[in-house]
Structure formats: C-alpha cells, structure tokens
C-alpha positions in Angstrom: 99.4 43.3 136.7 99.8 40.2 134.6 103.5 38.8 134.0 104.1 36.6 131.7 108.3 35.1 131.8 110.4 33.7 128.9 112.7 31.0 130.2 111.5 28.4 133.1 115.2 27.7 134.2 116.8 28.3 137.5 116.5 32.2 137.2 113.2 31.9 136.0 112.1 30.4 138.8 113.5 32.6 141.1 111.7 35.7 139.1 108.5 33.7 139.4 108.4 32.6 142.8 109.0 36.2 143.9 105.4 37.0 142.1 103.5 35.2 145.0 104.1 37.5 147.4 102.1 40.1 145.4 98.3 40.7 145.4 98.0 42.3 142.5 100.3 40.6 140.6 99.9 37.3 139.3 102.3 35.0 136.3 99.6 34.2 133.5 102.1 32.4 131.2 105.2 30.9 130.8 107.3 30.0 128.1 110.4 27.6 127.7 112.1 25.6 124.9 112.0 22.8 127.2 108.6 21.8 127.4 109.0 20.3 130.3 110.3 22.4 132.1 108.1 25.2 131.4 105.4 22.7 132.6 107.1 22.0 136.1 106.9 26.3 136.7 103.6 26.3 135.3 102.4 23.6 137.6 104.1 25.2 140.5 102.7 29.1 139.6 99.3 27.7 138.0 99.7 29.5 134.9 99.5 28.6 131.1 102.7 27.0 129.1 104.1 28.4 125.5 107.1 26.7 124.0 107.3 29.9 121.5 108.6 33.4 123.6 106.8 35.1 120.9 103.1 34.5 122.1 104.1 35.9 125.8 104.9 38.9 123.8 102.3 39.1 121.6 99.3 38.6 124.3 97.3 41.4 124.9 96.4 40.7 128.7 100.2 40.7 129.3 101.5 44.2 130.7 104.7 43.1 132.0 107.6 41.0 130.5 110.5 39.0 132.6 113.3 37.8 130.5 115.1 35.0 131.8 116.7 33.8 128.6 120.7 33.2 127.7 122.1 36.5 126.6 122.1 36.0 122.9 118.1 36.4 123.0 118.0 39.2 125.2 118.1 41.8 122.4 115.7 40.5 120.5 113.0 39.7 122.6 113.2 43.0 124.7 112.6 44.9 121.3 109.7 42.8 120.4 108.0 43.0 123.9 108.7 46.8 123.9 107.1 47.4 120.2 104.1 44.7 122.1 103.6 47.8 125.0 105.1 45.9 127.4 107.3 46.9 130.4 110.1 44.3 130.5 112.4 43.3 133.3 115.5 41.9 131.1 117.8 39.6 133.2 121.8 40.9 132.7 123.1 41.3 130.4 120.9 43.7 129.0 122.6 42.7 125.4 125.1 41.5 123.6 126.9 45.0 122.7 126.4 48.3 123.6 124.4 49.0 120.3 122.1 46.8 120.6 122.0 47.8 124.2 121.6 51.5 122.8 118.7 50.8 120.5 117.1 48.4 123.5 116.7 51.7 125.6 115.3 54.1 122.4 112.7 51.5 121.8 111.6 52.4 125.7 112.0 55.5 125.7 110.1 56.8 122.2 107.0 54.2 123.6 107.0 55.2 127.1 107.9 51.6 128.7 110.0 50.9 132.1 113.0 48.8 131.7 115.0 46.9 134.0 118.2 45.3 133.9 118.5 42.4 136.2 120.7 43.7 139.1 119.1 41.9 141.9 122.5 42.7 144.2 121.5 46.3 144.2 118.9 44.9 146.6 120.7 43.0 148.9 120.8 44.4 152.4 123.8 44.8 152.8 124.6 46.3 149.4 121.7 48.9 150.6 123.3 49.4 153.6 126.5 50.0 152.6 124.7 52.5 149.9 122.9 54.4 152.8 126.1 55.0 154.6 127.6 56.5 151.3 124.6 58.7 150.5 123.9 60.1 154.0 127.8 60.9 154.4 129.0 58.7 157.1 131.7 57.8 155.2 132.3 61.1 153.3 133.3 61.9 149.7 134.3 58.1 148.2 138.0 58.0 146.6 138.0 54.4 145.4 136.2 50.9 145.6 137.5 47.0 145.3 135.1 44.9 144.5 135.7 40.7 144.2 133.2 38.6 143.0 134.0 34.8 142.0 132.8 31.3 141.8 134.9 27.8 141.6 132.9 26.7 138.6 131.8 22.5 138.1 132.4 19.8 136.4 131.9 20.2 133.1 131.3 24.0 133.1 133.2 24.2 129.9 130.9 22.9 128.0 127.7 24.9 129.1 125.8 27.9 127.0 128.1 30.4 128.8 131.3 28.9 127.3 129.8 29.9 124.2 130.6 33.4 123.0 127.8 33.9 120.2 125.6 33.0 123.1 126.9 34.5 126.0 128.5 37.6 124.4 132.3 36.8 126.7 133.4 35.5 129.3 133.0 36.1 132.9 133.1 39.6 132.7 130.1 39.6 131.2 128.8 37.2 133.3 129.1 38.3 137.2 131.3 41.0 136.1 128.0 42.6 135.1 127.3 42.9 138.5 130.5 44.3 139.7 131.0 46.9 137.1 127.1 47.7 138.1 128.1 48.1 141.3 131.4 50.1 141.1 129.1 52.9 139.1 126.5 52.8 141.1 129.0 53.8 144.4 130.9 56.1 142.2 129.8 57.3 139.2 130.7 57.1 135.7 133.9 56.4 134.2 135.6 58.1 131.5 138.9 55.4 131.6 139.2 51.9 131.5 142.6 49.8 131.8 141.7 46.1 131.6 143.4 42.6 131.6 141.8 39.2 130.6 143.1 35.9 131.8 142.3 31.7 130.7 143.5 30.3 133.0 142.2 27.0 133.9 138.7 26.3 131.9 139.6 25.6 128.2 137.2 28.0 126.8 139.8 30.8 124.6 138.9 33.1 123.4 137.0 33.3 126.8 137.7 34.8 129.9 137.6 32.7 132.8 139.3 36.0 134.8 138.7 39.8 134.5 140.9 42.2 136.3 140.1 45.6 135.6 141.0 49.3 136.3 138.2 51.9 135.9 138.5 55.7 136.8 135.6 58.6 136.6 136.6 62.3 135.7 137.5 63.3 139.5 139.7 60.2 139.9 138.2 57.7 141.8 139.2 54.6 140.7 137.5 51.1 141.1 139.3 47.8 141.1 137.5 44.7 140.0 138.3 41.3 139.7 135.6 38.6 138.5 136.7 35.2 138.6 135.3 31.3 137.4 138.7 30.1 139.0 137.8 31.5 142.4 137.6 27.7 144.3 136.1 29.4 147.6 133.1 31.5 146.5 133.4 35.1 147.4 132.0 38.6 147.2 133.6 41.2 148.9 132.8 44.6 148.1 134.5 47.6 149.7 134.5 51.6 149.2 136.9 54.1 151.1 135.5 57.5 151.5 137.4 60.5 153.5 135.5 59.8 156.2 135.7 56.3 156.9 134.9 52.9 155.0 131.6 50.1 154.2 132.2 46.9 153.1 130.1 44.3 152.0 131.5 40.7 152.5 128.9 38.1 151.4 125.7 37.4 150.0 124.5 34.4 151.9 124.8 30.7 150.9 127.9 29.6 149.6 129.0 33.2 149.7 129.3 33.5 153.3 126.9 35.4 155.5 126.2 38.8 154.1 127.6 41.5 156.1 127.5 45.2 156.3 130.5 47.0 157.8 131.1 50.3 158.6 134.6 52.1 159.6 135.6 55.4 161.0 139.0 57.4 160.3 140.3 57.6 163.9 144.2 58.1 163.4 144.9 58.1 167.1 142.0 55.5 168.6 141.8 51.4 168.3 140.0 50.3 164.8 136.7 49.6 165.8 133.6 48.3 163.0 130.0 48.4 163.4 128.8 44.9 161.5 125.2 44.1 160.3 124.7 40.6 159.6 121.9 39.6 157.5 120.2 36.3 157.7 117.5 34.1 155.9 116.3 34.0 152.5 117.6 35.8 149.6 114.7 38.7 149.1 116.6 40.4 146.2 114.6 39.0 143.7 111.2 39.6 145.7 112.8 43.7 146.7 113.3 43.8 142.6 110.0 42.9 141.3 109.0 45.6 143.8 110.9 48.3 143.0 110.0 47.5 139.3 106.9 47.4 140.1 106.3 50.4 141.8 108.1 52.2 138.8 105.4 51.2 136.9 102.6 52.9 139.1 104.3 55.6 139.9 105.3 56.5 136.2 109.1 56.6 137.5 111.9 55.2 136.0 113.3 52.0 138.1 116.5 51.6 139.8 119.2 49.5 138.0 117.2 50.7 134.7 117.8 49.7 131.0 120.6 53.4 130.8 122.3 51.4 133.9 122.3 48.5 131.8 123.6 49.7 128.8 126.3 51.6 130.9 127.5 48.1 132.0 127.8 46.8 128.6 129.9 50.6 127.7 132.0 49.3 130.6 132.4 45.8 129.0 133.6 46.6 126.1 136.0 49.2 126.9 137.8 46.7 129.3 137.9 44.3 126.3 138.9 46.8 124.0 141.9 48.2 126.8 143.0 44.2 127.6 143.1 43.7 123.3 145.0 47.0 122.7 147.2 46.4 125.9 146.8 50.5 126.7 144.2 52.6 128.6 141.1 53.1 126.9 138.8 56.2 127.0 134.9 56.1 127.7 132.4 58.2 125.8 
C-alpha cells in the first residue's frame, strides 16, 4: 500500500517511522508547509516532498492518507482525500465540531473508505490489557471509570497553535481530553448526560481551557469522571474502572508518564488487598499497533478500531461538556 502523510512535524514523524516496519507498505510522499521540514522526513523515509497537502490527495498511486495537521485542517483535507478514494487515518481531533465531524464520516461511508481517528492509546498495552480484563469478565459488569490525563506545559506554551481556538477548536479538552473521553466510551459505552466545568487557571489563554473536569453518565448509570489538565506539573495518566467484580487500572504510558502499568483487583471483603501488576517496558508501539490495525481494516474490508463514528462520538462528547460548563446545568446527549 502506498501512504502518502500531510504534516512532517513531531506526530508526523512518529506516523511515518511506524511505516518501516511494514513490507508492503511504503511512504511515497510527504507534505509540509515547512519545506524543510518536510525534507528532513523525506530524507529519513526516502520519499518525495510537496509543500501543497493537495497533491498527496490528488495522486493516483496514493491509496492511503495520514493526517498529521493542526485541527483546523482536519475537516477539510479528510473530505478531499475521501472524495480522492482514499482511506485516511486522521490524527484527533477528527474536526473541529460535530458537524463537520458528521459529514466527515457520510463522505466514508457513501464511498466505501476506512477512517480512523488517531487514538493511538487504545493500543497501549496496558490500555489493552486493562480492556481484556473488562471484556472477558474478570472484573464483572463496570459501574464507573476515573480517568486523569495531564501535562505541566512549557515555556511559552501560550503562544503555540493550540492556544489558538480557530485552530485548535478549544482548549485542552479537545486536546488530550480527546483521548480520555475516547477512552471512558470505549470501557463504558455511550453517554446520554454530560455535566461539565471549565477552568483557566494559570496559562493566559481565555476563552481557553487550560483544565476540564467533567461528569459523563450512559443510560444504565455508569458514570465516568475525567479530568484533563495543562496545569498538571507532574505528568500523569491514570486510568481506572470498577466493575462488580473487582478493578484494572492503568497508571502510565511510559516516558515522562511513568512506567505503564496494568493492574488488576479482586472484591475480597474478608481477605488482604492483593493486585496482580503488568509492567510494560521499551518503546512506545502504539503508533506501529495503529497503522496495523488500520491496515488490516483495509484488507479485510472491516471497519477499524477507534474509527471515524468513535471520532465523531468524541467531538458529541466535547461539545456537550462545553455546552453543560456554559449553561452551568446538566446537559443531555443525542
């Protein structure tokens, strides 16, 4: 299959990099506003160089897209690959609103084409172990999740694209909150309530978010808690789900985050607490376990995990926390 990838930055080159493990898939061209930087990943990956997304798109050797752009060009470039009969594998967000996020997917679906939100965690070990333990009952029915995902930020992070809403849609809830939200439906299902609260607390980026704490609850009441955080000085991802059974929890995802670990509980009223913990070490696969996944989608005329629907739930989920934190009530999901 021959990839070509829109935007040589640092997720680019993570998307790229993964391509070298596979056979029969090889990066023909890649495109960048930043010349030069397009020209580093092309040296690296021995492919061609575009400073204009539209001729990846528009190549007729090219079967597969990977977008690796800022949000705000998501939308557009994913239609235009699609209407090209391309598959594309759109980093997160999938958009900037659930509309376009809604006429993303038809575009897919009416021509046949996989989609794939960016939702590498999915494919962390741990994440998949803790997944495992959910869906082969060890930890019986779920009744609620806490998930905690935050970085400390840089000098001068105020001023990137993300700080910009017309580029990056909102605030950190769209950013890793995209991720956590992800994750909290994946483990439990949709949600049909949303209760939400927005804080700027340190970065001077209003009407940004630089904290999202949020409420969400699906039609048999589990409930998920969520907190995404740029204030968070200690990097951290802890992700944890209680079932009737027992409890798996995620803590980690490897370098600054901590080593990724996979933890399992019983219910035992009467005995000592005792865990069963699966460390994971080495290289973050995600991206390479992915491109796989996607990949195999593609041959096998399935669609792919963490697809464009799971996408656009996210965004569903986005904007309903919004909407709750603006109105200051619970908000309803359709």
């Amino acid at each position: 299959m021959k990839v070509g990838l829109i935007g040589a930055g640092l997720q680019g080159q993570r998307r790229a990099r993964a391509l070298r493990e596979f056979d029969d898939t090889s990066l023909v061209i890649a495109a960048d506003v930043d010349e030069a930087r397009a020209n580093l990943l092309a040296g690296e990956m021995g492919c061609q160089v575009t400073t204009d997304w539209a001729e990846v798109v528009k190549r007729e050797d090219v079967e597969a897209v990977i977008i690796c752009t800022p949000p705000h060009l998501h939308g557009s470039i994913t239609i235009e690959a699609l209407k090209g009969g391309k598959h594309v594998l759109c980093e997160k967000p999938l958009a900037l609103s659930p509309e376009e996020g809604k006429k993303i997917t038809g575009i897919a679906q009416e021509n046949g084409l996989k989609l794939k939100c960016g939702f590498n965690l999915r494919h962390h070990p741990g994440i998949r172990q803790a997944q495992r333990w959910l869906e082969d009952g060890t930890i019986g029915e779920p009744m609620f999740l806490r998930c905690r995902y935050g970085i400390g930020g840089r000098p001068g992070y105020e001023k990137e694209w993300r700080m910009n809403p017309e580029i990056s849609g909102g605030g950190e809830l769209m950013d890793q909150g995209m991720h956590a939200l992800d994750l909290a439906r994946w483990f439990l299902g949709d949600f049909t309530e949303a209760s939400g609260l927005l804080q700027t607390a340190y970065w001077n980026i209003a009407p940004l978010e630089d904290n999202a704490f949020a409420l969400l609850r699906t039609e048999k009441g589990k409930v998920a808690s969520i907190h995404v955080s740029w204030t968070q000085w200690k990097n951290v991802f802890s992700l944890e789900v209680f079932g009737r059974d027992g409890y798996t929890a995620v803590e980690g995802l490897g370098g600054s985050y901590g080593v990724e670990k996979a933890i399992l509980g019983k219910r035992a009223f009467l005995k000592p607490f005792e865990e069963e913990v699966i460390e994971s070490r080495g290289e973050d696969r995600s991206w390479y376990e992915e491109w796989k996944e996607f990949s195999d989608a593609i041959k096998e005329n399935r669609e792919p995990m963490g697809n464009g629907g799971d996408g656009l739930e996210a965004l569903k989920l986005a904007r309903a926390i919004y909407e709750s934190a603006r109105k200051g009530s619970m908000v309803r999901i359709e």
